[in-house]
C-alpha positions as CSV (number, residue, x, y, z in Angstrom):
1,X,61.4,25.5,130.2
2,X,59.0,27.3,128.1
3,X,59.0,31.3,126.8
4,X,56.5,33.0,126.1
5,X,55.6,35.8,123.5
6,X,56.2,38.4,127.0
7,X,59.5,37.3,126.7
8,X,59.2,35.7,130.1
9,X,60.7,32.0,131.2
10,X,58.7,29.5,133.1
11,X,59.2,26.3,134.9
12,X,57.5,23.5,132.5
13,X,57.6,21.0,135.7
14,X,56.1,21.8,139.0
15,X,59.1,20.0,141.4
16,X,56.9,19.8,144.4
17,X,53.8,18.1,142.6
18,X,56.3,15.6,141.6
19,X,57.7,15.0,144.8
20,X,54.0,14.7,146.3
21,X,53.7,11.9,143.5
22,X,56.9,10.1,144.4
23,X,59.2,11.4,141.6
24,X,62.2,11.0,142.2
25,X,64.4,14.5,142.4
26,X,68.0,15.5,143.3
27,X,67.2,18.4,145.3
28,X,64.1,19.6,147.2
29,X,65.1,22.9,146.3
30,X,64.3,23.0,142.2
31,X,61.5,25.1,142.4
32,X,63.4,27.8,143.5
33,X,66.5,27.3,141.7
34,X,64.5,27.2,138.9
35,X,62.3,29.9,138.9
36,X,65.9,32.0,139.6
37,X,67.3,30.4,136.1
38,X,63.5,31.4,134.5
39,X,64.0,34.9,136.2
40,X,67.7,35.3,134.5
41,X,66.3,34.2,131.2
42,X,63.6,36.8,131.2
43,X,63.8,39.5,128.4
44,X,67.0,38.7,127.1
45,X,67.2,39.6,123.6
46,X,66.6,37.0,121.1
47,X,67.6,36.6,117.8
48,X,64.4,37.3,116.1
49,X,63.5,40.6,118.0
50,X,60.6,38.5,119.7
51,X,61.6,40.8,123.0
52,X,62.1,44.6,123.4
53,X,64.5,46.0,125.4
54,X,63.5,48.3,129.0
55,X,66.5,49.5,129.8
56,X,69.9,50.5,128.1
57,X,71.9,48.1,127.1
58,X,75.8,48.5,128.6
59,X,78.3,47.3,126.6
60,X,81.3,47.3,129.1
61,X,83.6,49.4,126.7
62,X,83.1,46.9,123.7
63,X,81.6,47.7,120.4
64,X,79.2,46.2,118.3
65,X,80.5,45.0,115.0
66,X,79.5,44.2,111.4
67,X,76.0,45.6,111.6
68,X,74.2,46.1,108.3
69,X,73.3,49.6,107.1
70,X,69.9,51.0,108.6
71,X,67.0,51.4,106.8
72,X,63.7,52.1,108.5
73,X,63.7,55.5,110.5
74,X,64.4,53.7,114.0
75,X,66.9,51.5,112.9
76,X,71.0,51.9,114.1
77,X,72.8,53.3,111.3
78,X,76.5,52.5,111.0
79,X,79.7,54.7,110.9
80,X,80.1,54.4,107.1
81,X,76.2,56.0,106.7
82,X,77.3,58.4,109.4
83,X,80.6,59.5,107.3
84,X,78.5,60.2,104.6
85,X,76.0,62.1,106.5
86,X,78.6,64.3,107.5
87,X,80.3,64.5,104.0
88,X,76.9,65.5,102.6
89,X,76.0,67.9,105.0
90,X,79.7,69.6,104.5
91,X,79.7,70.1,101.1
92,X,75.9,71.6,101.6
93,X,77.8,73.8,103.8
94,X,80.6,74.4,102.4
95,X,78.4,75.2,98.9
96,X,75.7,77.5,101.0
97,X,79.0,79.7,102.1
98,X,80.0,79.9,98.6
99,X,76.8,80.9,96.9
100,X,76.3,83.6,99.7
101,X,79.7,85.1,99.3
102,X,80.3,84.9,94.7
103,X,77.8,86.3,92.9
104,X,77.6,85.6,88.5
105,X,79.8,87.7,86.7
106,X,82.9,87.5,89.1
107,X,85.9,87.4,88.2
108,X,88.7,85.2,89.8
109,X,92.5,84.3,88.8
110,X,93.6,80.9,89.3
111,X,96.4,78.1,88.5
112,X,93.6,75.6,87.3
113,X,94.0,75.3,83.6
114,X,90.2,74.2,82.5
115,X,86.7,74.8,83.5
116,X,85.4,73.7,86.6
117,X,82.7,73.4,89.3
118,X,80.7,76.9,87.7
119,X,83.8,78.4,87.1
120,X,84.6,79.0,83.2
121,X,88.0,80.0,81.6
122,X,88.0,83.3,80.2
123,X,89.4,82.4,77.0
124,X,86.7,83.6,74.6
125,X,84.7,80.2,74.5
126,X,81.0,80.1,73.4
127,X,78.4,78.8,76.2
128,X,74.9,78.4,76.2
129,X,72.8,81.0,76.5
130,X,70.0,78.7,78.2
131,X,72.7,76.6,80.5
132,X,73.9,79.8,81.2
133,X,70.5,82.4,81.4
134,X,72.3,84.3,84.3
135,X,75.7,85.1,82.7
136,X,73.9,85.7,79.3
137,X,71.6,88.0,80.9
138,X,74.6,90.0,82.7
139,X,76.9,90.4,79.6
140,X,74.3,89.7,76.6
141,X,76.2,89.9,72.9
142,X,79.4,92.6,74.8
143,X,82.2,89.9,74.3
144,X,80.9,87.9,71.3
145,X,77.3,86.6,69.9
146,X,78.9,83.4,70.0
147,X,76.5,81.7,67.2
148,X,73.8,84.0,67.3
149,X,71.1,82.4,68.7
150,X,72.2,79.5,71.3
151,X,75.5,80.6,72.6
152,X,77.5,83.8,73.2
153,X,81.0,84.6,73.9
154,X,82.7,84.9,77.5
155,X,85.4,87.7,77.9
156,X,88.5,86.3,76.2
157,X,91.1,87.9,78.7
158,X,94.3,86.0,77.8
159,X,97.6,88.1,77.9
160,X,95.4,91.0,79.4
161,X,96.0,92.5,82.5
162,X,92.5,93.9,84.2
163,X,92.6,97.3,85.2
164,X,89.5,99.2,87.8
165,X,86.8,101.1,85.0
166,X,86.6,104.8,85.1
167,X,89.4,107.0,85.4
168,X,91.6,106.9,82.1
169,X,90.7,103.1,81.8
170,X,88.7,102.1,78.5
171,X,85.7,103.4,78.2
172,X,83.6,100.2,79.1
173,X,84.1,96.7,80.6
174,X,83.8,95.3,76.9
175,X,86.5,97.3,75.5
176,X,89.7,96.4,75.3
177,X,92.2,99.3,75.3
178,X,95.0,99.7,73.4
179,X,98.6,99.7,75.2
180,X,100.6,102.8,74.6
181,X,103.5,105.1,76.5
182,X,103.3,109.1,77.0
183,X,105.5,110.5,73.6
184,X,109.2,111.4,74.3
185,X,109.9,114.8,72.8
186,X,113.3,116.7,73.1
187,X,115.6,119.5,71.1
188,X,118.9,119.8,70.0
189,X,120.6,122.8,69.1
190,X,121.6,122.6,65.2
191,X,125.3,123.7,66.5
192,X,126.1,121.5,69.3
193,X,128.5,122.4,72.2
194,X,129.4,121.2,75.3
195,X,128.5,117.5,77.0
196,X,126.2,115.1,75.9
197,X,124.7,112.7,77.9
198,X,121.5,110.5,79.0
199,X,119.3,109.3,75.7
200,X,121.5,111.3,73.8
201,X,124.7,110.6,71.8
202,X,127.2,112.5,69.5
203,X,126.7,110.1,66.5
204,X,129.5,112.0,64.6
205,X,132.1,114.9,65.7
206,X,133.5,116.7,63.0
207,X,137.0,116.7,62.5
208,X,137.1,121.0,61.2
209,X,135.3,123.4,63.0
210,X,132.2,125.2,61.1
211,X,132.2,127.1,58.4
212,X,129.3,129.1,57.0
213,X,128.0,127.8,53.9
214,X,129.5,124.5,54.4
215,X,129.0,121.2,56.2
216,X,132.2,121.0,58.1
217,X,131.9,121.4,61.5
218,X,128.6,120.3,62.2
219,X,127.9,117.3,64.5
220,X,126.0,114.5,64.6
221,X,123.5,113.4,67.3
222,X,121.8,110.1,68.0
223,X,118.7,109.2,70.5
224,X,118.8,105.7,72.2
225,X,116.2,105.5,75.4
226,X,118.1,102.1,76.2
227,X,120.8,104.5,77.3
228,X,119.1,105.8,80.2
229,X,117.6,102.4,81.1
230,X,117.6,99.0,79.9
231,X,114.3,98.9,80.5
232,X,113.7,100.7,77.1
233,X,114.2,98.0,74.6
234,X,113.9,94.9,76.3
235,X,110.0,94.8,74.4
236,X,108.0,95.2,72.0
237,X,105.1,96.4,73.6
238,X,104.8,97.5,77.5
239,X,105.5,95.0,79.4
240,X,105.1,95.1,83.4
241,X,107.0,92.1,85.3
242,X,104.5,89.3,85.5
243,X,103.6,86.1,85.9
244,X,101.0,84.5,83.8
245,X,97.7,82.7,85.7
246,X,94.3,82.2,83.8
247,X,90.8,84.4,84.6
248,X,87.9,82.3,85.6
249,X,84.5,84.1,85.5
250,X,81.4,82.6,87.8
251,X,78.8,81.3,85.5
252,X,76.5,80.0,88.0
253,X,75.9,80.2,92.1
């Protein structure tokens, strides 16, 4: 039974010329059986792709497996090309959101310890001036020339706390201001009578009362803040309650 480029089946024997001829047959009915096996066989898909489908093809609720990776534009592409489609087209996504909502130069706080994605540590470092033409244009030589010609320095913001500019704030976003606390100022009578409390102390009551011309009688007072709060004392410097995280700055969108 012969097939043809078509795709079409046809009966290679014609039954009723061989039973004019005295051929022996088994039924007087093969033509027809056969041309309904030929019309069956018709445009089934072969192997080589010799026929091309007409219709959809219905898989009853099964899949097709192990299929190789598409590569010309009409050809299936499998779940695993798919998946990374998708994971491609996310992070595009995910990365146009990002660049439309962080500009260069902003600041953020985080728990990562080391520079990442376009994200540097404001720890001082030197960076490129050409890797980084954006940044360098926004903060030039304020934080550092780094080596003076290819680099420059990124704000070095370790044990700083960042505060809004303007106000009583440093003057500029390169300056780093001092710490400091308002002075504490106070009196005490040269004769002293009465209580003494808060900051204040009687370092040393006198045993006589006072006598003019002579020492006796005259008391002794000491200043401690720590005895108003224990607040006073417990550092060196000023020191908020904190905890520590590092400042990124964005070097590039």
């Amino acid at each position: 039974m012969p097939f043809d480029s078509e795709g079409v089946f046809s009966r290679l024997h014609n039954w009723e010329d061989d039973r004019i001829n005295d051929i022996d047959i088994m039924s007087d009915r093969h033509d027809e059986e056969d041309d309904n096996f030929a019309d069956g066989l018709s445009q089934c898909l072969l192997r080589n792709g010799q026929v091309a489908m007409n219709g959809n093809l219905h898989m009853g609720g099964f899949q097709i497996k192990n299929v190789a990776e598409g590569q010309a534009v009409h050809d299936v592409a499998t779940k695993g090309q798919l998946n990374s489609v998708q994971t491609t087209l996310q992070t595009a996504i995910d990365e146009a959101a990002t660049s439309a909502s962080v500009f260069v130069g902003d600041i953020k706080t985080s728990l990562q310890t080391a520079n990442h994605g376009n994200w540097l540590l404001c720890n001082g470092q030197a960076v490129s001036r050409t890797t980084y033409a954006d940044l360098f244009a926004l903060l030039g030589e304020n934080f550092g020339a780094g080596d003076g010609s290819t680099t420059f320095n990124l704000p070095d913001y370790r044990g700083k706390f960042l505060r809004g500019l303007g106000g009583d704030s440093a003057a500029d976003m390169a300056t780093t201001q001092a710490e400091g606390l308002p002075n504490i100022t106070g009196h005490v009578g040269m004769f002293v009578r009465g209580t003494i409390d808060g900051a204040f102390a009687v370092a040393n009551q006198p045993s006589t009362p006072y006598s003019a011309g002579s020492t006796a009688g005259c008391w002794n007072t000491s200043f401690d803040a720590s005895r108003s709060s224990s607040v006073y004392g417990a550092s060196s410097h000023v020191t908020p309650i904190n905890q520590a995280v590092n400042y990124f700055i964005r070097a590039k969108v």
